[in-house]
C-alpha positions in Angstrom: 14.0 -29.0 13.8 16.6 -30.2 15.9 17.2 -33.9 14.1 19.4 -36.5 15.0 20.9 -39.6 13.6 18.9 -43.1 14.8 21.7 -44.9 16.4 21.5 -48.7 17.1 19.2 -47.8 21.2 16.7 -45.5 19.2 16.3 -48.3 16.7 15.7 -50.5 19.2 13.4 -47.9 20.8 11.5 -47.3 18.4 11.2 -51.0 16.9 9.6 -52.0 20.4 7.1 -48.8 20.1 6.1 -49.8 16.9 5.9 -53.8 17.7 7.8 -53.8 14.3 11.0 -52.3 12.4 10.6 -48.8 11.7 10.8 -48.2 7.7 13.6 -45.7 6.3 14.0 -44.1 8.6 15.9 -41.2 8.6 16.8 -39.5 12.0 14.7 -39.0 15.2 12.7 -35.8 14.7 11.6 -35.5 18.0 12.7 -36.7 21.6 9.6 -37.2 24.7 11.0 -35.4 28.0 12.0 -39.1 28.9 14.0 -39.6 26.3 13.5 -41.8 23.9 12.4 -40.8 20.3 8.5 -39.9 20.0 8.9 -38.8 16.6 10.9 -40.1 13.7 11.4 -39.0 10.1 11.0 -41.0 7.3 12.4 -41.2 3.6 10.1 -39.8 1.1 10.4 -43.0 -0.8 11.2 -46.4 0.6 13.3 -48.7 0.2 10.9 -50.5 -2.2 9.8 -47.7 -4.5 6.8 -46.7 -2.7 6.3 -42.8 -2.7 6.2 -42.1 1.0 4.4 -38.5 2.2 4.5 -39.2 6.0 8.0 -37.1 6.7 7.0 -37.2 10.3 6.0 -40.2 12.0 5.0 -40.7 15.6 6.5 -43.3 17.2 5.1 -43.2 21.3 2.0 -46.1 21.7 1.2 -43.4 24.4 0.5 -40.5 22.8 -0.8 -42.3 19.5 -3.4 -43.8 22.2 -4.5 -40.5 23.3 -4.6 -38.9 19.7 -6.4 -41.5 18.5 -9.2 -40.6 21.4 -9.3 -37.6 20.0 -9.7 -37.9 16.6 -12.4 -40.8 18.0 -14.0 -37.6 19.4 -14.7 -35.8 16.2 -12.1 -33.3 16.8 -10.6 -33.4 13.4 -14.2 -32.9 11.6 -14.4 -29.7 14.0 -11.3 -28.7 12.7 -11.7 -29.1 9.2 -14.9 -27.3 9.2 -13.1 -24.0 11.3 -10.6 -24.6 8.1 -13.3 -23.8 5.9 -14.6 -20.7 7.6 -11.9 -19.1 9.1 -9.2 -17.8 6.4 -6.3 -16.9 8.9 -6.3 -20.5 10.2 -6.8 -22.0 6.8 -3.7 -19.9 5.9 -1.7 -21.0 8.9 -2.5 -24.6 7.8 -1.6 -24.4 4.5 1.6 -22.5 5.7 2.2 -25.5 8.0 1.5 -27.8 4.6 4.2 -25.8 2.5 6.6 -25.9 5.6 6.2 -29.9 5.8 6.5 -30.0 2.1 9.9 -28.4 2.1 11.0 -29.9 5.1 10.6 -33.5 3.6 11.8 -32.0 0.0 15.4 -31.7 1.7 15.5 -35.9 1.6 13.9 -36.0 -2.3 10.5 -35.3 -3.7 8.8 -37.8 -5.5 6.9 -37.0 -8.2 4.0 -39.2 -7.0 3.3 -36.9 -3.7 5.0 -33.5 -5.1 2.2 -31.4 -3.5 1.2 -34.4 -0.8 2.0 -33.3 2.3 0.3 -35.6 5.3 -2.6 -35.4 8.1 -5.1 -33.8 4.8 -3.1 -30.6 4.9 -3.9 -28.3 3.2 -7.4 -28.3 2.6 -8.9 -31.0 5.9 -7.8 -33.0 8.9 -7.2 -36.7 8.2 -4.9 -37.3 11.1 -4.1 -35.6 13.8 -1.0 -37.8 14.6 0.6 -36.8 11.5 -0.1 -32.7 12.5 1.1 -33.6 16.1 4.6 -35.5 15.2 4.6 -32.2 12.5 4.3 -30.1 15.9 6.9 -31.8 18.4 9.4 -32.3 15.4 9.4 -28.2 13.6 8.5 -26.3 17.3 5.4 -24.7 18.5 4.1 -22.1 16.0 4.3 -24.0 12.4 1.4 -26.4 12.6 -1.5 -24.9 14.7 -4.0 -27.6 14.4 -0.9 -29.6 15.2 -0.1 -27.5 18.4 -3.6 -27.3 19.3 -4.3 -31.2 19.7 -1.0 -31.2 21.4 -2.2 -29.0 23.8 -4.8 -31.6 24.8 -2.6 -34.6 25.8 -1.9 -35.0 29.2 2.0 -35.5 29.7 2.4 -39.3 28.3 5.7 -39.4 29.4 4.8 -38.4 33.1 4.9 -42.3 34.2 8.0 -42.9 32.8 9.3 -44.6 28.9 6.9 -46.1 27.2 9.3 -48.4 26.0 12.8 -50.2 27.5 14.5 -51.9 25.0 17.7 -52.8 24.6 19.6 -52.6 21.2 
């Protein structure tokens, strides 16, 4: 994972993506070919106490848009189910799982979501944006379901930033 620090333009970025201020955030995991931040990481605990398992946050409106048609699609129930009867994809997933849970362990564990990792891994698929930012932010090859669903999307950034915005 190639992480770097949110500087004053990606905060800006990513405040206009989110329509709000990002929370603890860490660094940019992640940058769309057009530049800005698509993914962000997160402190495992906020600022206010609350535990905090999503390490990896998504932060394009464009390519939350066209995960969220997929997982509208069913997609993540098919998934879940191939988790169930195929063991070398339930043991890639819960590799991906134990990857994302030390990944996030390097900024503190809380004890509240020791063995919480995100997106229902290990054992389901609650969201696919969590297994996609998981994807783009640790490279192709950790998260399958993860590279799988981003292998769907068109290219988001194709028309250009989602977002201008100016610090």
């Amino acid at each position: 994972m190639n992480e770097t620090l949110l500087g004053e333009a990606d905060f800006a970025t990513v405040r206009a993506q989110l329509s709000r201020p990002p929370r603890d955030t860490i660094a940019v995991g992640h940058r769309c070919p057009c530049g800005n931040p698509d993914v962000v990481t997160t402190a495992p605990r906020l600022a206010d106490g609350t535990p905090f398992p999503t390490f990896y946050y998504l932060t394009c409106p464009r390519a939350a848009s066209e995960i969220g048609t997929l997982e509208a699609s069913g997609l993540m129930q098919e998934m879940t189910d191939r988790i169930a009867t195929d063991e070398d994809l339930a043991t890639s997933h819960r590799q991906a799982h134990e990857a994302y849970l030390r990944a996030r362990g390097q900024h503190g564990e809380p004890p509240e979501i020791a063995d919480v990792s995100a997106g229902g891994m290990p054992n389901r698929v609650k969201c696919l944006h969590v297994l996609v930012a998981h994807s783009l932010a640790a490279g192709a090859g950790v998260n399958p379901l993860g590279d799988e669903a981003l292998g769907l999307l068109s290219d988001w950034w194709a028309g250009g930033p989602c977002v201008t915005a100016c610090p």
